[in-house]
N, C-alpha and C positions, 0 to 999 in steps of 0.2 A: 538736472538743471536747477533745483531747487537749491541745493550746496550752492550752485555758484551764483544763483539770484539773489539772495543774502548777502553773502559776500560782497557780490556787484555795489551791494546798495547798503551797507556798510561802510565799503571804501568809496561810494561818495561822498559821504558827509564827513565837513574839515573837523581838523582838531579830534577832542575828546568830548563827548555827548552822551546825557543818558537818550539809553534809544529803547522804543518799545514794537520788538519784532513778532507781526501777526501772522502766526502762519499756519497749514490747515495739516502741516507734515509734520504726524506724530513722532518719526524717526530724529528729524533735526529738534524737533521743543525736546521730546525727553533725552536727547547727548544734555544738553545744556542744565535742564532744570534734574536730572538723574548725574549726572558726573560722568554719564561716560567715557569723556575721551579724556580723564584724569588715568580712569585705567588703562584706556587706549595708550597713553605715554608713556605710563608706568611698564606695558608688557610688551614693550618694545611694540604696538600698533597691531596686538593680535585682539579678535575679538572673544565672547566667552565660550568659543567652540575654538578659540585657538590659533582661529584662521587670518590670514593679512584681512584689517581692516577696508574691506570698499571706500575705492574714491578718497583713497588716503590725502592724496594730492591737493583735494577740493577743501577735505576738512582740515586740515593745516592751514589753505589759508584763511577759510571760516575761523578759524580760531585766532589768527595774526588779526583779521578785525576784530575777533569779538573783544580780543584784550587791549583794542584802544578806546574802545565805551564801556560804558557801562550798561550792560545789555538786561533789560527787561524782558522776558517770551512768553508767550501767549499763545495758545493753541485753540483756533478759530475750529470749527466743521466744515470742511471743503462744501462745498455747494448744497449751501442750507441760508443763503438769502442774507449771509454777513456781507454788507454792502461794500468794504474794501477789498476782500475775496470775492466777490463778484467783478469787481474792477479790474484784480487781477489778472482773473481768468481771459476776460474780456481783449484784455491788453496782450495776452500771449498769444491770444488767438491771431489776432490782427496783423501783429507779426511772422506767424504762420505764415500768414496767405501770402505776405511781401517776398518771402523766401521764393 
């Protein structure tokens, strides 16, 4: 859900924008700030054990946004009192319950 959280909220914002994405998911900050999915492309979308890349689907279109900002990432500490990470949380939850 985090793949597509990003994404989601990416492709709200019009045009092209620098944008500065907080997030507490060490897997999505280091693709981005590491290259990963340059070699993810590069090796036809295997990862370094070889395997089809996870959630291929998701991180494709994470990356169709990310190439229309200019993206900034930042990796926050999940539930360590950073008060838009807390917001976050907050906010998932509540939609939880609506489910």
């Amino acid at each position: 859900m985090e793949l597509a959280a990003v994404a989601e909220g990416l492709a709200a914002i019009p045009g092209r924008r620098r944008v500065h994405v907080h997030s507490d998911s060490a897997y999505i900050v280091n693709c981005f700030r590491e290259g990963w999915w340059e070699r993810w492309e590069r090796t036809g979308w295997k990862n370094s054990q070889k395997q089809p890349v996870a959630n291929r689907d998701l991180w494709e279109r994470l990356l169709a946004e990310t190439r229309r900002h200019d993206v900034v990432w930042h990796k926050v500490r999940g539930h360590s009192g950073d008060p838009l990470n807390e917001r976050a949380d907050a906010l998932a939850r509540e939609a939880i319950q609506t489910l």
